[in-house]
ROFI-388824 format. One record per residue (C-alpha): residue in one letter; z, y, x; residue number from 1. Coordinates in nm, 2 decimals, decimal comma, padded with zeros to 4 digits. Each point is the difference from the previous one (the first is absolute). Example, Ala and Ser with C-alpha at 12.3 -4.5 7.8 and 13.67 -1.06 7.14 Angstrom:
# residues 2
{rest=A&pz=00,78&py=-00,45&px=01,23&nr=1}
{rest=S&pz=-00,07&py=00,34&px=00,14&nr=2}
# end
This chain:
# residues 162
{rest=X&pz=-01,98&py=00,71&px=-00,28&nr=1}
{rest=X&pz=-00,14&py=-00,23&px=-00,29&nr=2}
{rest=X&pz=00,38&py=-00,13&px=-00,05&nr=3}
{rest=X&pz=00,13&py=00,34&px=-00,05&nr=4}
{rest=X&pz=-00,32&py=00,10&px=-00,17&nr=5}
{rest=X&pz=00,08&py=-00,32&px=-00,26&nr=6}
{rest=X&pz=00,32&py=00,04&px=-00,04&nr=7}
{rest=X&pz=-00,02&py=00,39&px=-00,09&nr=8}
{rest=X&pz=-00,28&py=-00,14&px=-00,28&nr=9}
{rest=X&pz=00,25&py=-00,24&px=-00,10&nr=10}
{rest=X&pz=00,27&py=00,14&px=-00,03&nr=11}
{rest=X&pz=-00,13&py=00,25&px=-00,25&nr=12}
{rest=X&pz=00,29&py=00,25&px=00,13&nr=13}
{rest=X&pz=-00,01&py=00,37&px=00,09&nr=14}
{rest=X&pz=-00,14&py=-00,05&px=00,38&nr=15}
{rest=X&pz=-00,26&py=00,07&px=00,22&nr=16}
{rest=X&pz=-00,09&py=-00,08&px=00,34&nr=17}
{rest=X&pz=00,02&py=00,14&px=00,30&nr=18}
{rest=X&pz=-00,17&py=00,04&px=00,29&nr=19}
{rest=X&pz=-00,32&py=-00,21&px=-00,21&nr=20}
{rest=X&pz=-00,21&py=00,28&px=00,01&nr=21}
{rest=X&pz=-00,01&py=00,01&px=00,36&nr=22}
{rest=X&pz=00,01&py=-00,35&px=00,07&nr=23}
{rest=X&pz=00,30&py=00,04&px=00,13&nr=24}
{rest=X&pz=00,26&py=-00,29&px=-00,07&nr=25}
{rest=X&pz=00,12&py=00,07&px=-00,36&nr=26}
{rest=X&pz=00,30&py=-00,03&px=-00,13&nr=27}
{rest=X&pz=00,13&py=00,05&px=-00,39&nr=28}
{rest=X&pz=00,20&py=00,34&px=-00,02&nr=29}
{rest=X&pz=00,11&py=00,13&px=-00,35&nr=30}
{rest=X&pz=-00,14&py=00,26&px=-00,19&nr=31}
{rest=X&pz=00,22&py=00,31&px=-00,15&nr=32}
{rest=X&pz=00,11&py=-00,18&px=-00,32&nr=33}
{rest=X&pz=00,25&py=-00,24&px=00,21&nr=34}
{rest=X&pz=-00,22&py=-00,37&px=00,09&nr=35}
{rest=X&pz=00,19&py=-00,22&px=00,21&nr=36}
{rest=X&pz=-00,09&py=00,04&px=00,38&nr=37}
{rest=X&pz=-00,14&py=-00,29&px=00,20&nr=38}
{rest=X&pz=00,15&py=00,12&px=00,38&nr=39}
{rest=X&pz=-00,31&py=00,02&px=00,23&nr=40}
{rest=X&pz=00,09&py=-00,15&px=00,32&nr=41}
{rest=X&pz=00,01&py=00,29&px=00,24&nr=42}
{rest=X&pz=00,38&py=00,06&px=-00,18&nr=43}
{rest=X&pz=00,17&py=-00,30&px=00,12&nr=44}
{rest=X&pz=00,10&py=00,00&px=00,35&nr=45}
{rest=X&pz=00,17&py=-00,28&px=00,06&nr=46}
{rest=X&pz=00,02&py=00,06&px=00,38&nr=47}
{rest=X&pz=00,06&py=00,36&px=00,02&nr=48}
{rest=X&pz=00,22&py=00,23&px=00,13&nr=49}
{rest=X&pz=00,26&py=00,12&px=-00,28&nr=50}
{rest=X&pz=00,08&py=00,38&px=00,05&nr=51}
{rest=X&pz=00,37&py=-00,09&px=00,09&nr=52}
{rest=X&pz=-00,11&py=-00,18&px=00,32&nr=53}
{rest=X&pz=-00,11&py=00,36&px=00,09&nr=54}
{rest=X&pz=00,12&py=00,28&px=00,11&nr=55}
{rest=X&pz=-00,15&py=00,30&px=-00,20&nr=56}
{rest=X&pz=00,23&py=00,28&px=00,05&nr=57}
{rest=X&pz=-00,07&py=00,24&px=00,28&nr=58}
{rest=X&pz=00,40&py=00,01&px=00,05&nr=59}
{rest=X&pz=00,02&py=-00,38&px=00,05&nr=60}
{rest=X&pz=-00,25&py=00,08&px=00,26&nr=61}
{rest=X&pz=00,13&py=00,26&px=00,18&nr=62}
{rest=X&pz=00,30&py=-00,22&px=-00,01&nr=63}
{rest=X&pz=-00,21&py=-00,28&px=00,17&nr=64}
{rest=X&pz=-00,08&py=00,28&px=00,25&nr=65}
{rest=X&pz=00,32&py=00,14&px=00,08&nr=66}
{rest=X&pz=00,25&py=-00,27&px=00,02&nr=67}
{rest=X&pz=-00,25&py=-00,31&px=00,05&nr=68}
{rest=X&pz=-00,05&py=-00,24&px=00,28&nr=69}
{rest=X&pz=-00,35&py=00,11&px=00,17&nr=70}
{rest=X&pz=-00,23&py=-00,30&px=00,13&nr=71}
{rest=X&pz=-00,31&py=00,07&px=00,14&nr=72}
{rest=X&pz=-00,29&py=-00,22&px=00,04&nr=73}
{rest=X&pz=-00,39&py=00,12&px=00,07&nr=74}
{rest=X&pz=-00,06&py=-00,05&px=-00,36&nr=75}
{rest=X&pz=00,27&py=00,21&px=-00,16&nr=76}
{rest=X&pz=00,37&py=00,12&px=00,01&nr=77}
{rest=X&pz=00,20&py=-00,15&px=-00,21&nr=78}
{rest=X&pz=00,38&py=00,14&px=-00,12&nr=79}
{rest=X&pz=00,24&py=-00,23&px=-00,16&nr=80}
{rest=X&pz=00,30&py=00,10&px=-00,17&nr=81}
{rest=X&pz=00,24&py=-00,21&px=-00,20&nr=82}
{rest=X&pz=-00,05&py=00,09&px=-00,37&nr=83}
{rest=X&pz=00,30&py=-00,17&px=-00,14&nr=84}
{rest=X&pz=-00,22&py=-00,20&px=-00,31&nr=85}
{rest=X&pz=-00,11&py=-00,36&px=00,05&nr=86}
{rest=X&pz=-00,33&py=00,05&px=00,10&nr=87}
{rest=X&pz=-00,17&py=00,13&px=00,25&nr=88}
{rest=X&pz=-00,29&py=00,38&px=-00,11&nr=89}
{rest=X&pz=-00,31&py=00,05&px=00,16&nr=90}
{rest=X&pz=-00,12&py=00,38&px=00,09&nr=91}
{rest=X&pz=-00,28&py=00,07&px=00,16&nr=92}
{rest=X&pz=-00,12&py=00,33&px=00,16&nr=93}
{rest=X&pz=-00,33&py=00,09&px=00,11&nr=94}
{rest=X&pz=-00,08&py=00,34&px=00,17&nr=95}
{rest=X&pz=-00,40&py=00,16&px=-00,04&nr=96}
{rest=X&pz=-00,01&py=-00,05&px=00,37&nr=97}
{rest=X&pz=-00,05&py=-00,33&px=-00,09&nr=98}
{rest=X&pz=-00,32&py=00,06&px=-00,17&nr=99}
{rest=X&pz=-00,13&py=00,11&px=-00,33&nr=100}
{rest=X&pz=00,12&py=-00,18&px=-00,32&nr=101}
{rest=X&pz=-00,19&py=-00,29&px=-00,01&nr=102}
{rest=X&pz=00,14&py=-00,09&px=00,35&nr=103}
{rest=X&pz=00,34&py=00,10&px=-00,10&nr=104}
{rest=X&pz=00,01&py=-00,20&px=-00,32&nr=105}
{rest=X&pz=-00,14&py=-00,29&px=00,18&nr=106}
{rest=X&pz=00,28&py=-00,01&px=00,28&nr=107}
{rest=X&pz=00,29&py=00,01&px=-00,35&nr=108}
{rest=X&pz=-00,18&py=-00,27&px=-00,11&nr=109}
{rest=X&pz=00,01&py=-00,20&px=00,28&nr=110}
{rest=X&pz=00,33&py=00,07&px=00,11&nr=111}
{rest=X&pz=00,09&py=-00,08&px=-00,40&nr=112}
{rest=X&pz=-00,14&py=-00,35&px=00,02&nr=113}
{rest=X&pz=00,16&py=-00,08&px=00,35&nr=114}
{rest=X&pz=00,29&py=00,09&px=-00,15&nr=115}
{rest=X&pz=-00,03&py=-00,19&px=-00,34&nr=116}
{rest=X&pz=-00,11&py=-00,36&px=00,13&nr=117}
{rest=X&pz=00,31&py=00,03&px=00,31&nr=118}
{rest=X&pz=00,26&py=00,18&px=-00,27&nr=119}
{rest=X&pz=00,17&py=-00,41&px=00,03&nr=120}
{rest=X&pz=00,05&py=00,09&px=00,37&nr=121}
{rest=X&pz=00,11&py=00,35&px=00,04&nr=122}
{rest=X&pz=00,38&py=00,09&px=-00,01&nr=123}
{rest=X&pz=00,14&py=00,11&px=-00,36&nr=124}
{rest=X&pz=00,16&py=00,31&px=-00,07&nr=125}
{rest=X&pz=-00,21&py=00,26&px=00,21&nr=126}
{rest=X&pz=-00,21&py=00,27&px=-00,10&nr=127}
{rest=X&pz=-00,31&py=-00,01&px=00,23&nr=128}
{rest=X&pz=-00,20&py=00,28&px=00,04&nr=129}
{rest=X&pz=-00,33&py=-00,09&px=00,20&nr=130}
{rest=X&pz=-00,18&py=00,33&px=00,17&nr=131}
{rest=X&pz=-00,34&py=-00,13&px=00,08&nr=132}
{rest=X&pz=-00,16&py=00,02&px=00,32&nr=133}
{rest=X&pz=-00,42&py=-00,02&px=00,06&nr=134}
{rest=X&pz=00,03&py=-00,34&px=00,21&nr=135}
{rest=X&pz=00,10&py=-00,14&px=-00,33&nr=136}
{rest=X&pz=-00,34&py=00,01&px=-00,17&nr=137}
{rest=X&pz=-00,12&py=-00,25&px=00,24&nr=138}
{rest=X&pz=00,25&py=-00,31&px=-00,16&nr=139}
{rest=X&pz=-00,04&py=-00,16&px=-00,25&nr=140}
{rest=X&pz=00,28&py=-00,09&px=-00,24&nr=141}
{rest=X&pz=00,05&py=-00,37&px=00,15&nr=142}
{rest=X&pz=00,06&py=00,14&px=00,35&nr=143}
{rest=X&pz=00,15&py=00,32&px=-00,14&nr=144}
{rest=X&pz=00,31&py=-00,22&px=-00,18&nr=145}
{rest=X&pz=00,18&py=-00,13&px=00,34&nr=146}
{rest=X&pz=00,02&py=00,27&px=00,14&nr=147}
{rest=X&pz=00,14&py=00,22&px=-00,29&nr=148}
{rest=X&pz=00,23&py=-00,31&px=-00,04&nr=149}
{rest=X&pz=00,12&py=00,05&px=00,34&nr=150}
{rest=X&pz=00,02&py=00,34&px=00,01&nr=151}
{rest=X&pz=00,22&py=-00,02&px=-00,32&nr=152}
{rest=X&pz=00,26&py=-00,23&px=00,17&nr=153}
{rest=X&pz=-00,01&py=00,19&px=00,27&nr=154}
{rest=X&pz=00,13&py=00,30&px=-00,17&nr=155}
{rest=X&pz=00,23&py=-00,18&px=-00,20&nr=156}
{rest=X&pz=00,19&py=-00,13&px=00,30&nr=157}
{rest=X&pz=00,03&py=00,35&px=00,12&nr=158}
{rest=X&pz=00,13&py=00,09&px=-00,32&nr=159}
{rest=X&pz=00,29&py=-00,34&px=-00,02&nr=160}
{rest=X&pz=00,06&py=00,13&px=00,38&nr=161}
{rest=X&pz=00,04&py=00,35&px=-00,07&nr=162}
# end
């Protein structure tokens, strides 16, 4: 914080800094009259998942639903349907039978990272919609990735055979 805290002094621009108060990590943000922005860190996400690897659009589900390839495994069900782009988009669904939403947002984000450190693996051109089952809870990511890797092929053969 004494970097940011020097360069703000420094500077002598319009900025003040954020998060200092609480001890947070601070970062330079500009005031109203228009200071250039130092970009805290928590904006770059280099390994992220952009929003058009996902599907978002409850038609595109429904879709996924209707006239995908089911595979079921303890963990979740997974349909696969060809999406015609070059790339493959991740949906996930997770019912309140599942548990409350810390539980529910844990099992997305789970499912999330299998699915971003195997995206190299699973077949392009699919939208995959995930609905999350309870045994999934108990993986973690590293054992959670081959199998959503197979699963994904597995589909996608049905859908070449089909």
């Amino acid at each position: 914080m004494d970097s940011v805290l020097a360069r703000a002094l420094a500077a002598d621009a319009p900025f003040f800094v954020a998060g200092a108060a609480r001890g947070a990590n601070a970062c330079l943000l500009p005031d109203r009259t228009g200071g250039v922005v130092d970009s805290p860190p928590a904006l770059l996400k280099p390994q992220g998942l952009p929003p058009e690897h996902r599907v978002r659009k409850r038609r595109d589900f429904e879709r996924a639903y209707e006239e995908g390839k089911k595979v079921v495994t303890p963990e979740f069900a997974l349909f696969a349907r060809p999406n015609g782009l070059p790339h493959s988009r991740l949906g996930i669904t997770t019912t309140r039978r599942l548990g409350k939403a810390v539980t529910r947002n844990r099992a997305r984000r789970l499912v999330r990272e299998a699915y971003r450190t195997h995206r190299q693996n699973i077949p392009m051109g699919f939208d995959l919609v995930f609905v999350v089952r309870s045994p999934l809870l108990e993986r973690k990511p590293a054992a959670l990735g081959p199998i959503l890797v197979r699963a994904a092929h597995e589909a996608s053969k049905e859908n070449i055979e089909a």
